[in-house]
N, C-alpha and C positions, 0 to 999 in steps of 0.2 A: 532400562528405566521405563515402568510404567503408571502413568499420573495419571490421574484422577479422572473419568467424565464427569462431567457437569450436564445433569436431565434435566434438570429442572428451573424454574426463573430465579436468580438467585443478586441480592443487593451486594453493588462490590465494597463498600463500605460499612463503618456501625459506629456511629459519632466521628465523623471522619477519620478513620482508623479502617485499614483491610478488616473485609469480612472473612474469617479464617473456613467459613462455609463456600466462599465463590473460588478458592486458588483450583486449579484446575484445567481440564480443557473442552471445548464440544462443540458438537456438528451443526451448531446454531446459535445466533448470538442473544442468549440467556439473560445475560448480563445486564443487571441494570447500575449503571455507571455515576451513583449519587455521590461524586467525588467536590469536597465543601473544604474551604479552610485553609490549611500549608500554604499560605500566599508567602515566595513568589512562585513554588515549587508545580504549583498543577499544570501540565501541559495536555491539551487537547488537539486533535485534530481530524479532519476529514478529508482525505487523499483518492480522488478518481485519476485513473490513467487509462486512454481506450488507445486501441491498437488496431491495426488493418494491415494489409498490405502497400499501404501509402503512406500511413502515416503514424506517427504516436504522436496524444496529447495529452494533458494534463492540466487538471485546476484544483486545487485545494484551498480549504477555508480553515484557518489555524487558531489558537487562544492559547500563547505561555505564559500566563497570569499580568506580567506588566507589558503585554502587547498583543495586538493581531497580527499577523501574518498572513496576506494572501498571495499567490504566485499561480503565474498560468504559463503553459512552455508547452510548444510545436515543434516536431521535428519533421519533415519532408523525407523519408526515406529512401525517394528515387534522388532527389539532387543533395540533402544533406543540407539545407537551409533547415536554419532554428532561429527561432526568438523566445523570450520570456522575459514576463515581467511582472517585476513584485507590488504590491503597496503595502504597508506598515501603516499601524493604527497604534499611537500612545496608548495603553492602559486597557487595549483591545475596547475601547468605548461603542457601543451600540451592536457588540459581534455576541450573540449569546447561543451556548453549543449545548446542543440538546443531549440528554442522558442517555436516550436510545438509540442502536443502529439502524434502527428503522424510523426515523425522526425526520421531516425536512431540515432546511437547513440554507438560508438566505446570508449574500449581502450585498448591499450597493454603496457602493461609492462612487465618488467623481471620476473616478478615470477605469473603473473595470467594475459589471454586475456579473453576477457568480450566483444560479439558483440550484441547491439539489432536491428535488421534490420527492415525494415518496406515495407512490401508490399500491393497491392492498400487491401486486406481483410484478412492480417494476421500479424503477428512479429514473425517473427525465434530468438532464443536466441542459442548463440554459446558460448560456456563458454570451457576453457580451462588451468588447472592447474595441473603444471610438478608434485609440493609436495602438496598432500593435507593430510597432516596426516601419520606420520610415512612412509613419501616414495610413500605413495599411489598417483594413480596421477587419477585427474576426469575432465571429459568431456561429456559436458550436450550438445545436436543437440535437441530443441525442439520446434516446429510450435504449434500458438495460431492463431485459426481461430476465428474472429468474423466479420459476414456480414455489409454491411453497414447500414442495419435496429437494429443493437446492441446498445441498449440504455445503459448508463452510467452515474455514478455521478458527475460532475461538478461545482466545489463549489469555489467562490469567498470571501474572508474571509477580512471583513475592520476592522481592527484593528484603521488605523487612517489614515492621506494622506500617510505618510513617512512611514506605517509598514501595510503591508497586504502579502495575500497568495494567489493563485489560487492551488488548488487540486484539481487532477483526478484520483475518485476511481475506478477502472475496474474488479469486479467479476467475477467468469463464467466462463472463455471461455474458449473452448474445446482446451486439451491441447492431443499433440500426438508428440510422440519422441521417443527418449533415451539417460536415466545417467547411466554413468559407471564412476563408483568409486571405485578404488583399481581391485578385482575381483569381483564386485558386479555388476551386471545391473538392472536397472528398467527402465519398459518399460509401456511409458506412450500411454494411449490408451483413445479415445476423449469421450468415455462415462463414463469415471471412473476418469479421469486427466483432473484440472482446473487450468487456469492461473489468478493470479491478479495483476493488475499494481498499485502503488500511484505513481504519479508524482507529484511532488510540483515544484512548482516556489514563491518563495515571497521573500521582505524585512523583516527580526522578530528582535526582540529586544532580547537584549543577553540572560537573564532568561528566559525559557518556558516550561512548563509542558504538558504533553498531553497523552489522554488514545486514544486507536484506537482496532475495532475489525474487523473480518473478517476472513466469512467461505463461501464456495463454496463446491457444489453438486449436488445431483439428490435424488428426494423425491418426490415419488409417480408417476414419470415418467417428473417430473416438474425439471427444469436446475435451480437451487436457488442459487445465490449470494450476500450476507448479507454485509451491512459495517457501523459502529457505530464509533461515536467519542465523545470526552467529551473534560472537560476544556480549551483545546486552543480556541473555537471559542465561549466560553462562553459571552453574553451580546456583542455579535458584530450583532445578527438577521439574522445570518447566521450560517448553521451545516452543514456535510457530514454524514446524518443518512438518509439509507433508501437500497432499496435491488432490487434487477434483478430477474425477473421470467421469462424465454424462451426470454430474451433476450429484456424485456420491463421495462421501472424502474418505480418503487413506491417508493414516494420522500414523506419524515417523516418530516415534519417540527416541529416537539416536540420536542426537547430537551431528550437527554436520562439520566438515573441515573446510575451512576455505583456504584456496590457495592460490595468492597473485602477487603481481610485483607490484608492491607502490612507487615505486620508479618509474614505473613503467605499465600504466593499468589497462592499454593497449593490448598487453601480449595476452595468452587465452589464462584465464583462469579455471579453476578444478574445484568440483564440489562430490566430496565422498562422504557418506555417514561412516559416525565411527562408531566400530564394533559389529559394522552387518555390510552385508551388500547392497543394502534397499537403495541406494542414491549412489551413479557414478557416471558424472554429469562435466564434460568442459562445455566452455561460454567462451564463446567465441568476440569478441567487441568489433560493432562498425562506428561505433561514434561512442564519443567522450561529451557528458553535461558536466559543467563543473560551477558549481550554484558557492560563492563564499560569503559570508554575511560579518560585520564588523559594527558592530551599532552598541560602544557602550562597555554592556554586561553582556549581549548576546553576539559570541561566537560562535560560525557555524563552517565546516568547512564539507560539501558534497563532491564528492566524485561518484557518479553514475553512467554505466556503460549499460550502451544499448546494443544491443545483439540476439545470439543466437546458441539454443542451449542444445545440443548432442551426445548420445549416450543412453545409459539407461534408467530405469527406474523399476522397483517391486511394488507391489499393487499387496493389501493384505492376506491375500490366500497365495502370496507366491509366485503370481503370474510376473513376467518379467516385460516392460514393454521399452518398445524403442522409441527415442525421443529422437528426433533428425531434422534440425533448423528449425527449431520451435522460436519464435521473436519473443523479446522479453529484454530483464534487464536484471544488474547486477552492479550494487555497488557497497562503497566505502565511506561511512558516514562519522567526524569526528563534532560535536557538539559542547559546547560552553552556553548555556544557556537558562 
């Protein structure tokens, strides 16, 4: 299967209806995401996760038509303490999500501020919460640099006219700051600290399922940022499978397999493309997030495992490279929404 590039700036809409000129995929995010209308069906979102050797964090700023969604989650990787916490906004009142990936993107409220800024070769994330956990209070100041030659995944998802997605996967990018939480600090430093973005924009239909992975590192002096997906873009001729190497991307157009126990999402799961060699990859899990939401109309059920991916990987001309405890993560996403 080979789809489409996408070179050029392209509207993902045309009277609120997919623009049959944007389905596609590309090394940059082209996309301009004028998605208007199908209320309650539009979901947006803006998903940073940075990684270190101490620690993974997380904040996003969300809009499913009849709400906001914000959530922020720490995990200590040396002891395996976590917290997270959400706040919901009715009717997502005062949260408004910019068209472009390259857009800032604010919000404050009374118990958590969340800023993602955008400058002409970087995104500062400014995070700021009074209670995070028994009193503790955390605040994240963290610059992500990526040049304008940083290639990325780009993916155009046609479900149908009236239900499709634009996704932009962002692996990699040297991440340099600091979180302080409680009395703790980490201090991220841009050879060891990697930021990744998912931004979505799409109309979906209420029911959806979807697996997604993604690790970020340095392996053998090489900046490696991996990202896999399953089920949602299943029989649509479009996938977000493929990965960043120093900042260039190799685009998978195979289809991946996943394979794990949901009894048991602990034990190692297996990620193979099918029909080629290019991805043969287990993920190993050290910790279990299990985020469930019950509000209404909006079901949401996560399981994400964090760990560690081994194995290998094809790069476009063939080369084969070794993956060997790359951190990242991998989960099982079932949604009513």
């Amino acid at each position: 299967m080979q789809a489409i590039e996408i070179k050029k700036p392209v509207r993902l809409c045309v009277d609120g209806r997919l623009n049959d000129r944007s389905v596609g995929w590309a090394k940059h995010p082209l996309v301009q995401c004028n998605v208007t209308g199908s209320y309650p069906r539009k979901k947006k979102w803006n998903y940073w996760c940075v990684t270190s050797p101490e620690v993974l964090f997380s904040a996003t700023i969300s809009h499913i038509d009849y709400a906001a969604v914000m959530f922020v989650y720490i995990l200590d990787l040396t002891t395996k303490e976590f917290y997270e916490k959400t706040s919901l906004i009715p009717f997502g009142k005062g949260v408004h999500m910019p068209e472009g990936v390259r857009e800032s993107l604010h919000y404050d409220g009374k118990d958590m501020r969340i800023h993602f800024d955008e400058l002409d070769e970087s995104t500062t994330l400014t995070i700021s919460i009074y209670d995070f956990g028994g009193g503790k209070g955390l605040n994240a100041d963290i610059e992500l640099s990526r040049p304008d030659k940083y290639e990325s995944l780009n993916v155009v998802v046609p479900w149908a006219q009236k239900r499709f997605q634009f996704t932009s996967k962002q692996p990699a990018i040297p991440a340099s700051g600091k979180i302080t939480w409680g009395d703790k600090i980490y201090l991220m430093q841009s050879d060891r600290a990697f930021g990744c973005l998912d931004f979505g924009r799409g109309v979906w239909k209420y029911a959806s399922n979807w697996n997604w992975g993604s690790a970020s590192g340095v392996i053998d002096g090489q900046r490696i940022g991996l990202n896999f997906g399953g089920q949602w873009t299943d029989k649509t001729g479009q996938n977000e499978n493929g990965f960043v190497i120093n900042d260039r991307l190799h685009k998978i157009h195979d289809d991946i397999k996943w394979e794990y126990n949901n009894n048991d999402y602990h034990k190692p799961w297996r990620l193979t493309t099918i029909g080629s060699d290019r991805v043969n990859l287990q993920f190993m899990p050290i910790f279990e997030r299990i985020a469930e939401t019950k509000a209404v109309i909006i079901k949401s059920s996560v399981h994400q495992l964090i760990g560690h991916y081994q194995g290998t990987i094809k790069t476009d001309d063939g080369k084969t490279i070794k993956i060997d405890s790359l951190l990242g993560w991998a989960e099982d996403h079932k949604a009513k929404w």
